[in-house]
N, C-alpha and C positions, 0 to 999 in steps of 0.2 A: 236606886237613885234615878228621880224624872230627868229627862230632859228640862232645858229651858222654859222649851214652848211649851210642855205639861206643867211644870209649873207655874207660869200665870196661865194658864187655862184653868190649872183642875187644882191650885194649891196655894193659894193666895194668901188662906189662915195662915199657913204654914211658912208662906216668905217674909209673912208681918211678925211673927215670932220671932227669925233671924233678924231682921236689920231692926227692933227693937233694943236686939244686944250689942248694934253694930255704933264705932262711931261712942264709945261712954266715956273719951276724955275730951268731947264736944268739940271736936278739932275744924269738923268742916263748915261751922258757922262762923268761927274765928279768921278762917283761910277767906271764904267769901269775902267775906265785909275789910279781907285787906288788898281785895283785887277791884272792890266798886262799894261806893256806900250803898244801902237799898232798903232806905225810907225812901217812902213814898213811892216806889217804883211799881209799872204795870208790868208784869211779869207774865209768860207763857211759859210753862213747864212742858216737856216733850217727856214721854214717857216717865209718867209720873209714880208707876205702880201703886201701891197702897198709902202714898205720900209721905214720904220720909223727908224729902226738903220742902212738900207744900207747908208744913207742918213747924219746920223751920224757918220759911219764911213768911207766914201768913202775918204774925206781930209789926212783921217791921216795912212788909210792903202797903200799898193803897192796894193793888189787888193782884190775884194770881189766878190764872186759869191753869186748870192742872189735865194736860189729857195723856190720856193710854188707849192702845187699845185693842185693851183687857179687859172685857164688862165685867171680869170676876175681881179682878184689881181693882177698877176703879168701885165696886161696894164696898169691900173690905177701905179703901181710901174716904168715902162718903161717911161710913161709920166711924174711921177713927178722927177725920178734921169734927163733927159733929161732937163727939165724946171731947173731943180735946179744946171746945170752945173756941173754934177758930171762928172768924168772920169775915175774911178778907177774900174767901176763896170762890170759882165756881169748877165744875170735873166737867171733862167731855171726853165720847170715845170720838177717836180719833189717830190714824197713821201720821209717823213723823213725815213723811214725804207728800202730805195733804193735810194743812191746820185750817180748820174753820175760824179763822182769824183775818181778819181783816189788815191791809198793810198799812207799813209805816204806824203799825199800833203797839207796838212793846219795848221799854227802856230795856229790859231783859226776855233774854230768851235764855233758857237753861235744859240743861239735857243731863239727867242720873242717870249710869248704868244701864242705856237702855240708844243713843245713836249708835252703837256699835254694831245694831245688829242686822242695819241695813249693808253690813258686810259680813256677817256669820253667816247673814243669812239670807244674801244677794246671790250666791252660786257664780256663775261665770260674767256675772253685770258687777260685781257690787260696788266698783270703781263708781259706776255711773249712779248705782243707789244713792251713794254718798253725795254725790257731787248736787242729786235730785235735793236731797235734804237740804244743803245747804243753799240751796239756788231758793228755799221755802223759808230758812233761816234769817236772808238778806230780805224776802220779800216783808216779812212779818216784822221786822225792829227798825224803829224810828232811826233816822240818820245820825250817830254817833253812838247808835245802842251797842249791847254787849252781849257778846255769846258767850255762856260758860259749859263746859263742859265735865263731866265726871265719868270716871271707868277706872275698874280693879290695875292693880298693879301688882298683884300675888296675895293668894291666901298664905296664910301658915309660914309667912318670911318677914322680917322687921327693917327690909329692904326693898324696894321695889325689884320685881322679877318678873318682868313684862308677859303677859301670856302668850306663847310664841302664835296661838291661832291668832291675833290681833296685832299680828307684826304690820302684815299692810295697811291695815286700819292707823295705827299708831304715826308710822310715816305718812300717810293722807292727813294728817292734822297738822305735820309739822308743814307742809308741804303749804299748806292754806294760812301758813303763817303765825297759826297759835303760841303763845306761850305757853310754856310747862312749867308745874310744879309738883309736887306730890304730897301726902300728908299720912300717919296713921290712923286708922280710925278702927283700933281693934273689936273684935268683938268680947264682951263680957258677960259671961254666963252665968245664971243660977247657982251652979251645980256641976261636977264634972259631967255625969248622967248627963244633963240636958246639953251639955257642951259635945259629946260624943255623936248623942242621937242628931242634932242638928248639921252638925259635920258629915255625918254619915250619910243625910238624907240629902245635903244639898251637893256636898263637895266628894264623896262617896267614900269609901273603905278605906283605901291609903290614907285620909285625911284622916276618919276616925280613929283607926289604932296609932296615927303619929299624935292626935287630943289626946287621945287615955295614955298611949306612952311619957310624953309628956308632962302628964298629968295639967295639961294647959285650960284652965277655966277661964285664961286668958287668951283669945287666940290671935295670934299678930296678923293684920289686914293694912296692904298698901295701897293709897287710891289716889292716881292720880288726876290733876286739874288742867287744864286745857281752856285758857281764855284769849278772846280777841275784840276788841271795840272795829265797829263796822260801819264802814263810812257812807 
């Protein structure tokens, strides 16, 4: 099982095959668009990975800058908006805590699975990490814009079971005001086989033998949403 940081460094085919299965009763497009409509909106996506919501929302917005930065993420992301006929997009690498964005220039700003980690992986700052992002959040979105947020809420529960390493994390959102909500967005597999191996490679052994125990080709994913309009 990689770490994190190995996988978007060195595994990016490999996270585009998960979150392709993730998310197949299309929940988090539905949850969006009942927290903000978003046609026409210019959107900044903050760790965009191999773009699972650029991808989502390239139809309905005027445009979306998607960065990461993961140069290995964001080709695996380049190839699949291309394949999948998008046109509304552009990809940049780039850190959440420094967007080559210009201010007061985005109706949205959105973050998948990926501000959290300026506190996984801030060490003895990451209060301040956090605080850094959103001091870049406020700088980059037009006056009344909107921050949305996404992060797990437990693998393999059909209830939200907060990950206890993102307890501070969790409270730092509530703290800045955010609303919460949560949603499933299970993942849906092939195959029990590829539901195992996938399990096993990202979320490690306990996960895989509790898949094939199971026998879950369905596997339950909680993920919650964190938004705030910014004045």
């Amino acid at each position: 099982m990689p770490t994190e940081k190995e996988v978007y460094q060195f595994h990016a085919d490999q996270y585009e095959r998960l979150i392709q299965r993730e998310d197949y009763q299309n929940n988090i497009l539905r949850a969006l668009e009942k927290i903000l409509p978003l046609d026409g909106m210019d959107v900044v996506e903050m760790g965009a990975g191999t773009g699972r919501l650029t991808r989502l929302l390239d139809p309905l917005v005027n445009s979306i800058l998607a960065m990461d930065a993961s140069a290995s993420m964001l080709q695996v992301a380049r190839r699949s908006l291309v394949s999948s006929r998008c046109q509304n997009w552009q990809v940049s690498a780039a850190d959440n805590r420094c967007l080559p964005v210009a201010s007061a220039s985005a109706d949205l700003v959105i973050s998948g699975w990926s501000f959290c980690y300026l506190a996984v992986w801030g060490g003895g700052q990451w209060r301040q990490e956090l605080e850094t992002g959103m001091t870049e959040i406020r700088r980059v979105l037009k006056p009344g814009g909107m921050l949305i947020i996404l992060e797990t809420m437990g693998t393999g529960f059909e209830t939200p079971q907060p990950p206890e390493h993102l307890a501070g994390y969790f409270a730092f959102l509530k703290e800045q005001g955010l609303d919460y909500t949560w949603i499933r967005t299970d993942y849906q597999f092939q195959s029990l086989q590829e539901a195992v191996e996938l399990a096993r490679f990202f979320f490690g052994e306990e996960m895989a033998q509790k898949v094939k125990e199971n026998k879950w080709v369905v596997l339950p994913e909680c993920t919650g949403i964190w938004w705030k309009k910014i004045n």
